[in-house]
VOPAGU-2260 file (C-alpha; in pm, 1 decimal, decimal comma):
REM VOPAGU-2260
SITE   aa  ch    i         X         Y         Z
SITE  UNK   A    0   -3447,7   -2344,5    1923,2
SITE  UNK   A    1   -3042,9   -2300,6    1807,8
SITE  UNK   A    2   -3069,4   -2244,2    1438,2
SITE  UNK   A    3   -2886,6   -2493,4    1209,5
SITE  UNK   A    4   -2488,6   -2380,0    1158,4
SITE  UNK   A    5   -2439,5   -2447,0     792,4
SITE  UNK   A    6   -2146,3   -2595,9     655,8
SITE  UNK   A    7   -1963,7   -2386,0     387,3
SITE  UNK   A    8   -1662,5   -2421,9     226,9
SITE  UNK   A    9   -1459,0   -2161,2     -43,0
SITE  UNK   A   10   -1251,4   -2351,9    -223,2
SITE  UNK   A   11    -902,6   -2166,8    -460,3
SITE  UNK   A   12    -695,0   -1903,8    -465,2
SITE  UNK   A   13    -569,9   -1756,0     -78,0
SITE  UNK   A   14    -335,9   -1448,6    -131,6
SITE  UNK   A   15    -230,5   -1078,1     -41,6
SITE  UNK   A   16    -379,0    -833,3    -219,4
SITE  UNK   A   17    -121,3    -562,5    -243,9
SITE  UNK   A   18    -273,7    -195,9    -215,5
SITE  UNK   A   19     -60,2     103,1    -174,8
SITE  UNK   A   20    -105,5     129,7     138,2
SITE  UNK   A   21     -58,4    -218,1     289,6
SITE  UNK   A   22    -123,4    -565,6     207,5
SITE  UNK   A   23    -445,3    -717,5     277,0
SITE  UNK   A   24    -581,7   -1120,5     324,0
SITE  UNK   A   25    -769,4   -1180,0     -16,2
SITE  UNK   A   26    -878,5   -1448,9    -280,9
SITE  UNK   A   27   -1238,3   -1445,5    -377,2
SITE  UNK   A   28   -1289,5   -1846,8    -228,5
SITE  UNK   A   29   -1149,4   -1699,6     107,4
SITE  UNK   A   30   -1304,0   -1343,4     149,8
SITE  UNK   A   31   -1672,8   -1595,7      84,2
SITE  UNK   A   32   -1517,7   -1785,9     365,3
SITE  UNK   A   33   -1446,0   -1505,0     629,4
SITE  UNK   A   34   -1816,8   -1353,2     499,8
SITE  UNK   A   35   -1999,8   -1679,3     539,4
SITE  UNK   A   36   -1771,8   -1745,4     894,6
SITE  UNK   A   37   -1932,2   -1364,4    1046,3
SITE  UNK   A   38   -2262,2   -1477,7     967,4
SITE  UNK   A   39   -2193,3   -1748,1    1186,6
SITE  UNK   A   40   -2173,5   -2058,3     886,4
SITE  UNK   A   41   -1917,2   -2305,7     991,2
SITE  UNK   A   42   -1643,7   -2247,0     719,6
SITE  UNK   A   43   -1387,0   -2372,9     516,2
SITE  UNK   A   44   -1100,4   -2228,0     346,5
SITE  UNK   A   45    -945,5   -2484,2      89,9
SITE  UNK   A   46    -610,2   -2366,0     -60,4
SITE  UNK   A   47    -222,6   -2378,9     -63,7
SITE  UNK   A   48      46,7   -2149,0      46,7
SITE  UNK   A   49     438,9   -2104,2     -34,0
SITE  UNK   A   50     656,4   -2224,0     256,0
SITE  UNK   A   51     761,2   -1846,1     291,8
SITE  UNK   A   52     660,6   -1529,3     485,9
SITE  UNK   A   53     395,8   -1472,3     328,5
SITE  UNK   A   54     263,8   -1780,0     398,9
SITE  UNK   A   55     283,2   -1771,3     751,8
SITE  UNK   A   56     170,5   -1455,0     809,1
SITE  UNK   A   57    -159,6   -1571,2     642,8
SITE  UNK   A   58    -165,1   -1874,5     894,1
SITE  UNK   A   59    -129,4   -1674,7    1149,9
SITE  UNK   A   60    -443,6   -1389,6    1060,0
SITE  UNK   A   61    -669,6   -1722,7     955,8
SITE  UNK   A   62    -610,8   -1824,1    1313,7
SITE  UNK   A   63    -664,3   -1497,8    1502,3
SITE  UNK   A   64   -1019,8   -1534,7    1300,2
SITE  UNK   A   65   -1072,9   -1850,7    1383,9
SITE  UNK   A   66   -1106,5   -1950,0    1045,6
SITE  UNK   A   67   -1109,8   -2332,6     951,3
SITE  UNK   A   68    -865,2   -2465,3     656,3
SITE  UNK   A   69    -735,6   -2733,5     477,1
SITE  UNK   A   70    -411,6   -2618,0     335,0
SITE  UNK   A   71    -125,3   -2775,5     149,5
SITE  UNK   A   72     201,1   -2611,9     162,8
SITE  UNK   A   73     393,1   -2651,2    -180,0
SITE  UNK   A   74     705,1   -2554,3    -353,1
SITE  UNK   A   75     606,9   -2220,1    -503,7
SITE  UNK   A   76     510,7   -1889,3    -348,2
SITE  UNK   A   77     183,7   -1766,7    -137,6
SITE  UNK   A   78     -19,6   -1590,0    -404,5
SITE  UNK   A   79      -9,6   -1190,3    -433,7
SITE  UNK   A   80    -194,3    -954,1    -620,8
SITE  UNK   A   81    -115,2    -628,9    -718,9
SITE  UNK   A   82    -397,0    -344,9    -673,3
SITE  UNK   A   83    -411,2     -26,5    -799,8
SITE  UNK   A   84    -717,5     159,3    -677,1
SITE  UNK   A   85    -861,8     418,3    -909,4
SITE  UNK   A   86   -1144,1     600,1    -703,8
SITE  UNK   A   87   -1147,8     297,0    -453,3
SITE  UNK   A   88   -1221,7      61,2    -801,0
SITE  UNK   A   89    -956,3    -211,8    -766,6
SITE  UNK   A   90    -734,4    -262,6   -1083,0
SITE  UNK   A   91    -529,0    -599,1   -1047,2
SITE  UNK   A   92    -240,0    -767,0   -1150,5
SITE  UNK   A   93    -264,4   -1137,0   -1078,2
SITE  UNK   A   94      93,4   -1305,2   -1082,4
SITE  UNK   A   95     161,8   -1691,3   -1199,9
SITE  UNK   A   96     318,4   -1986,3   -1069,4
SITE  UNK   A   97     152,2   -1902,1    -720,8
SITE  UNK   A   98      90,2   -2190,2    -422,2
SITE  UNK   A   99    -300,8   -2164,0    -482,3
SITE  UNK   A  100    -221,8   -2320,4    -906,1
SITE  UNK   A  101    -119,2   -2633,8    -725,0
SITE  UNK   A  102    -379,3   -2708,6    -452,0
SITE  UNK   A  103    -485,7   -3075,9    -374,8
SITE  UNK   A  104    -713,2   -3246,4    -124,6
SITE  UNK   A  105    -577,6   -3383,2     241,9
SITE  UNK   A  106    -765,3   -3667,1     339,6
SITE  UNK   A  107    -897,4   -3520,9     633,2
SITE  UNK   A  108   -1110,3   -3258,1     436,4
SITE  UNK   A  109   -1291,2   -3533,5     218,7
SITE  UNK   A  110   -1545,4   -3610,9     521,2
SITE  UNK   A  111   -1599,9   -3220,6     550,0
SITE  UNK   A  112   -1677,3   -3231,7     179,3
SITE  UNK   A  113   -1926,8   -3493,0     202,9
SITE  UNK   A  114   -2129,4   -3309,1     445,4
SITE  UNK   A  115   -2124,2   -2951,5     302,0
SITE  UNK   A  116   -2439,3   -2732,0     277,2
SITE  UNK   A  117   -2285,1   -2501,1      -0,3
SITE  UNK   A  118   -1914,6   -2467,7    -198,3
SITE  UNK   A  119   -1787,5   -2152,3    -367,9
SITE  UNK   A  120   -1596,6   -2173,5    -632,9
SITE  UNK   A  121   -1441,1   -1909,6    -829,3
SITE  UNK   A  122   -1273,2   -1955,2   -1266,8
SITE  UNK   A  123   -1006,3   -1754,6   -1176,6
SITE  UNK   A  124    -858,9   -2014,7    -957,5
SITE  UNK   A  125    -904,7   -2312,5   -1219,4
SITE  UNK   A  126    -641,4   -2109,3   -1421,0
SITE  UNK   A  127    -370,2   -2435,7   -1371,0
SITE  UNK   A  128    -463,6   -2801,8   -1475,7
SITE  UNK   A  129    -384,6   -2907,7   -1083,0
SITE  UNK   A  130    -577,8   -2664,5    -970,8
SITE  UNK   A  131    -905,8   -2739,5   -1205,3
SITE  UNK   A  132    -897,8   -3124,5   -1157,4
SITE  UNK   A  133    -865,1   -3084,7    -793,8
SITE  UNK   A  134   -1172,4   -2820,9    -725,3
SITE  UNK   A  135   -1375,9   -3043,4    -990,8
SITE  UNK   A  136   -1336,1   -3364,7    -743,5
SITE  UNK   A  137   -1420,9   -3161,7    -453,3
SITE  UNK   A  138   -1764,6   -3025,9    -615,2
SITE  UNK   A  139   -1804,9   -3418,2    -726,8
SITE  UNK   A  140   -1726,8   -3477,3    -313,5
SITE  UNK   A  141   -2062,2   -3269,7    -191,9
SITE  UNK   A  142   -2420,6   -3351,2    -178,3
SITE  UNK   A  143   -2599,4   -3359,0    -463,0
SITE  UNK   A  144   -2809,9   -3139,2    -301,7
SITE  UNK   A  145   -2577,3   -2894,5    -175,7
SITE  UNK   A  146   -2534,0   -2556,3    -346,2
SITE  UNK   A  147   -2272,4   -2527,2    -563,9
SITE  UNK   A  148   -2215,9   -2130,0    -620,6
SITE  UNK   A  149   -2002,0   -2069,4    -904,9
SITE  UNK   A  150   -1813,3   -1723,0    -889,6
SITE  UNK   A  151   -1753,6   -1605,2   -1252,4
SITE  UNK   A  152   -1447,8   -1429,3   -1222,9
SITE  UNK   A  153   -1325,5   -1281,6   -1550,4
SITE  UNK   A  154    -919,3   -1173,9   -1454,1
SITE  UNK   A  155    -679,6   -1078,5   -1760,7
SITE  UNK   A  156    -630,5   -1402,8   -1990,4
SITE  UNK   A  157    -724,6   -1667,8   -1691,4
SITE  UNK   A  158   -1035,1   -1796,6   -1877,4
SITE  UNK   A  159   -1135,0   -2028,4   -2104,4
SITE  UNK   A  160   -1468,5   -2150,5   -2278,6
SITE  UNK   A  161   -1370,3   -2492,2   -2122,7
SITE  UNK   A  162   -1366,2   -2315,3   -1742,1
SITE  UNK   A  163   -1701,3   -2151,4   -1818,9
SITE  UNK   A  164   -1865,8   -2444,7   -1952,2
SITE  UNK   A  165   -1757,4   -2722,7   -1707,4
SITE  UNK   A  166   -1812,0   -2495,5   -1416,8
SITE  UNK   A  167   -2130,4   -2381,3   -1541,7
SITE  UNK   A  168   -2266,6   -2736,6   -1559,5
SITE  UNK   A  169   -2157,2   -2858,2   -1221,4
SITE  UNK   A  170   -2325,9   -2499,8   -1081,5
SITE  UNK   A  171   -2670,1   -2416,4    -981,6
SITE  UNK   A  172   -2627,8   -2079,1    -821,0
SITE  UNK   A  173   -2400,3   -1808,2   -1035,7
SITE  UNK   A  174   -2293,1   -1492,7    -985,2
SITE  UNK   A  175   -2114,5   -1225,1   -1248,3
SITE  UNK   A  176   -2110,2    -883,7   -1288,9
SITE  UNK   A  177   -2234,5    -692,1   -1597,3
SITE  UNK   A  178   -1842,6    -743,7   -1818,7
SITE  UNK   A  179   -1912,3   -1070,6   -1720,1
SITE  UNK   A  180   -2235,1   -1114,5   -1873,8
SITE  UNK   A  181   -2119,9    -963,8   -2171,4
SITE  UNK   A  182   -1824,7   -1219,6   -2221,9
SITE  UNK   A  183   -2071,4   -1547,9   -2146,7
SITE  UNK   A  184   -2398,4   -1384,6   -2385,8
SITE  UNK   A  185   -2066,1   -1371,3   -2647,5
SITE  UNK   A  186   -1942,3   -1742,5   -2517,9
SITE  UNK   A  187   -2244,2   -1904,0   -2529,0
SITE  UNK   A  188   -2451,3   -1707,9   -2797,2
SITE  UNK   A  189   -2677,8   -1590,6   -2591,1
SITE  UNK   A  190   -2907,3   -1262,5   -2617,6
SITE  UNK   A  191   -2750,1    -932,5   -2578,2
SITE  UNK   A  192   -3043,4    -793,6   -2366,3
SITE  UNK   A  193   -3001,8    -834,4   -1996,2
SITE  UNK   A  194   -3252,4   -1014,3   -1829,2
SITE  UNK   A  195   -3264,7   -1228,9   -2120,9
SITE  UNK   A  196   -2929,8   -1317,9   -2163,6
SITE  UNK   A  197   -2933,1   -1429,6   -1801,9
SITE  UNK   A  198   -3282,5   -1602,3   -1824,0
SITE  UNK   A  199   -3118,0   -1775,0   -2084,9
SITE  UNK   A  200   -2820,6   -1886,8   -1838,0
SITE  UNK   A  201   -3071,5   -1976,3   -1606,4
SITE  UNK   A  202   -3232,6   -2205,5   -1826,1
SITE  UNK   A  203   -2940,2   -2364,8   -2013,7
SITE  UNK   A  204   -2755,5   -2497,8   -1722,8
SITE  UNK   A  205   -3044,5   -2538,0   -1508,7
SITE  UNK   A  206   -2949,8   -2276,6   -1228,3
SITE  UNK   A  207   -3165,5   -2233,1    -930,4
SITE  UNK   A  208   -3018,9   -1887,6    -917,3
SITE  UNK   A  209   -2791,5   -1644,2   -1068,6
SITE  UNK   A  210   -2718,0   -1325,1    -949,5
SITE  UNK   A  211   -2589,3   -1017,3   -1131,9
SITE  UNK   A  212   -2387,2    -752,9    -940,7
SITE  UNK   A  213   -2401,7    -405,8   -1159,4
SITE  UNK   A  214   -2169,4    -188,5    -924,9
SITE  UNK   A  215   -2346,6     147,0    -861,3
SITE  UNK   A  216   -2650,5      48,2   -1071,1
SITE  UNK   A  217   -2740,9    -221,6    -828,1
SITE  UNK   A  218   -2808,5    -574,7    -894,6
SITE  UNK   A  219   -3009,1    -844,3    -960,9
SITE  UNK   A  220   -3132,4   -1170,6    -837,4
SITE  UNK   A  221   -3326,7   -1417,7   -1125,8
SITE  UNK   A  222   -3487,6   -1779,2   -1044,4
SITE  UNK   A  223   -3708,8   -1949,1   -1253,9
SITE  UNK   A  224   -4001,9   -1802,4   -1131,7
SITE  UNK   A  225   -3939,9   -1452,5    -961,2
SITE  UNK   A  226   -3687,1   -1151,1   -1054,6
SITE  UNK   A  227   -3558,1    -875,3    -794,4
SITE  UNK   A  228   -3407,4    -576,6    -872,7
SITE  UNK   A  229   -3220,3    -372,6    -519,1
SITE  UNK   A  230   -3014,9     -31,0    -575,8
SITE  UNK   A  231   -2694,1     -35,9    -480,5
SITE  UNK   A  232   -2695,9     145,4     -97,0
SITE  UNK   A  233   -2545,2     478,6     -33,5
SITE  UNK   A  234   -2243,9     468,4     162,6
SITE  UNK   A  235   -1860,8     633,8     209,2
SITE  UNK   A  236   -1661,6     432,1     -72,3
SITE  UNK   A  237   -1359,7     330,5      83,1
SITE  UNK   A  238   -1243,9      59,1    -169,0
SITE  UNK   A  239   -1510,0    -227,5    -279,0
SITE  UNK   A  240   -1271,4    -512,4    -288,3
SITE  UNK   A  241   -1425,0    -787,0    -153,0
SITE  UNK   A  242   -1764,7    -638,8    -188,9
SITE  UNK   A  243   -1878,8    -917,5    -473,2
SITE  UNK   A  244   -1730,9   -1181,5    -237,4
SITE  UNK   A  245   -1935,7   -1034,2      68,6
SITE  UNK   A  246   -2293,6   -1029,0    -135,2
SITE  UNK   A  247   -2248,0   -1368,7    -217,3
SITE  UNK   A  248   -2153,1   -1488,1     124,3
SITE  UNK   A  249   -2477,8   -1322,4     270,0
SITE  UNK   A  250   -2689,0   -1406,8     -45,8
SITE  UNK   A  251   -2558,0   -1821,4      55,7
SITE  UNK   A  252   -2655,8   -1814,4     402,8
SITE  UNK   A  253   -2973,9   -1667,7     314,5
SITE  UNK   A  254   -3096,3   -1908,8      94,7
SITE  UNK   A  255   -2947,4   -2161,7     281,2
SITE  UNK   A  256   -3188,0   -2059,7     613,4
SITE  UNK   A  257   -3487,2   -2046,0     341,8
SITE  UNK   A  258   -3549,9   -1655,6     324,0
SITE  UNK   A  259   -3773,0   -1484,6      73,0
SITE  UNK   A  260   -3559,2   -1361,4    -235,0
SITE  UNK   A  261   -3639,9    -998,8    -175,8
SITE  UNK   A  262   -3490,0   -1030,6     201,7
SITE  UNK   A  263   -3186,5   -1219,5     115,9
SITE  UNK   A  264   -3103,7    -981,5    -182,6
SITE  UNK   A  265   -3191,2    -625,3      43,6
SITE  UNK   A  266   -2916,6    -753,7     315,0
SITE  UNK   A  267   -2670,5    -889,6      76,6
SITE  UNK   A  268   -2692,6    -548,3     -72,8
SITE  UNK   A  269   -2646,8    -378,4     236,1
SITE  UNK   A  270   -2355,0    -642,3     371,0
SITE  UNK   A  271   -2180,8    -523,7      52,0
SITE  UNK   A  272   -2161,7    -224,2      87,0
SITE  UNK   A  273   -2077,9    -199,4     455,7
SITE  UNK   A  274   -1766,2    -419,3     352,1
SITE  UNK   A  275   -1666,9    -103,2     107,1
SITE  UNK   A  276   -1690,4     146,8     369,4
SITE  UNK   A  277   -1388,0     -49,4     510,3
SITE  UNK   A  278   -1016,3     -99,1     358,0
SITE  UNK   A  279    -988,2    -457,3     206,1
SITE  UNK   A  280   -1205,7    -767,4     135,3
SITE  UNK   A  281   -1245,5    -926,6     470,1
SITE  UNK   A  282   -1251,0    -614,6     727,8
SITE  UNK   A  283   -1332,1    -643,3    1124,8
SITE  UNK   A  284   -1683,9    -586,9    1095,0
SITE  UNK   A  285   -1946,2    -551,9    1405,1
């Protein structure tokens, strides 16, 4: 029997990430996308892009992966970051006024919405007013029994307690690294201790899962009931862009087919770091 092909859609920011030696497709919403799409989800890139270059190229490489999108072209131009790598850790500069601060909904997508298994969403790309009210209406568009995974992403000054707070409460699976956690125990008062601090997420916004990424020291996976702990693999570091992105596109489709926690954390783990043995966040991966 065919096993079910989940519908998953990232919705925000689409962009180059500029590294020194090239420029590579990125935006946390859309490496989850290409992630979920290799382990076969159907899925949904929901952004804008500039009517420039940089644009196009970006149509172009979504369609020689045979990605899916629903993308309005506006008025300003295709997001870019800039990346300095310091021992293959990223460093960014994220620039403003960018096509992804002004995304809206096409009709056409709002069906595709209403039947979604899971949407990503990311703070970082809430940044604008346009952008905030229009991924808010799409989480309002899924099932309420859809996952909602909400992608703390701490950049520079592009947070707010309002971001945190409203995405929080639409959420029920989170993930942030250990900065992260620091900033929300601040936020939100919340124990400085570890797995408290994140039991206490857990329970104040009534998560079915939240997930914290620790780079070398591993991570960790908490639900109401069970807590598992999985060292970060061994592997050639050639960047880890994207690897965040790439856990929590495996760690989806994993609880979306039902999996035990300890097997859905062990191969997002190992998905992770196969994506940083690779240049970039959404590498040709066998």
């Amino acid at each position: 029997m065919k096993s079910k092909k989940f519908n998953i859609i990232g919705i925000g920011e689409l962009l180059w990430d500029m590294l020194p030696n090239g420029k590579e497709l990125g935006g946390a919403p859309a490496n989850f996308a290409y992630h979920t799409n290799f382990f076969d989800a159907n899925s949904t890139i929901i952004s804008a892009l500039g009517n420039d270059e940089n644009g196009k190229e970006i149509y172009s490489l979504l369609n020689e992966r045979n990605l899916k999108y629903s993308i309005n072209t506006v008025n300003y131009p295709t997001g870019w970051v800039s990346v300095k790598l310091n021992n293959g850790i990223p460093e960014y500069i994220i620039h403003e006024n960018v096509a992804w601060d002004f995304i809206s909904l096409k009709d056409e997508i709002i069906p595709v919405l209403q039947k979604a298994d899971a949407i990503c969403f990311g703070t970082l790309s809430q940044r604008s007013e346009v952008a905030f009210k229009t991924i808010h209406r799409a989480i309002n568009l899924v099932p309420k029994m859809a996952l909602k995974i909400l992608d703390v992403n701490l950049r520079q000054s592009y947070y707010t307690k309002k971001i945190l707070e409203e995405s929080l409460k639409c959420a029920n699976v989170v993930k942030l690294n250990d900065e992260e956690r620091v900033v929300l125990s601040e936020m939100f008062r919340l124990s400085t201790a570890q797995d408290e601090a994140c039991k206490q997420l857990l329970n104040k916004f009534n998560l079915k899962l939240l997930a914290l990424t620790k780079g070398i020291e591993g991570s960790v996976l908490y639900t109401s009931n069970e807590i598992s702990s999985y060292p970060t693999p061994k592997v050639a570091v050639v960047d880890t862009i994207g690897a965040g992105d790439s856990f929590t596109a495996s760690m989806v489709v994993g609880l979306l087919s039902g999996k035990p926690l300890k097997q859905i954390h062990k191969e997002a783990s190992q998905h992770a770091a196969k994506v940083c043995m690779y240049k970039g966040a959404t590498p040709k991966l066998n």
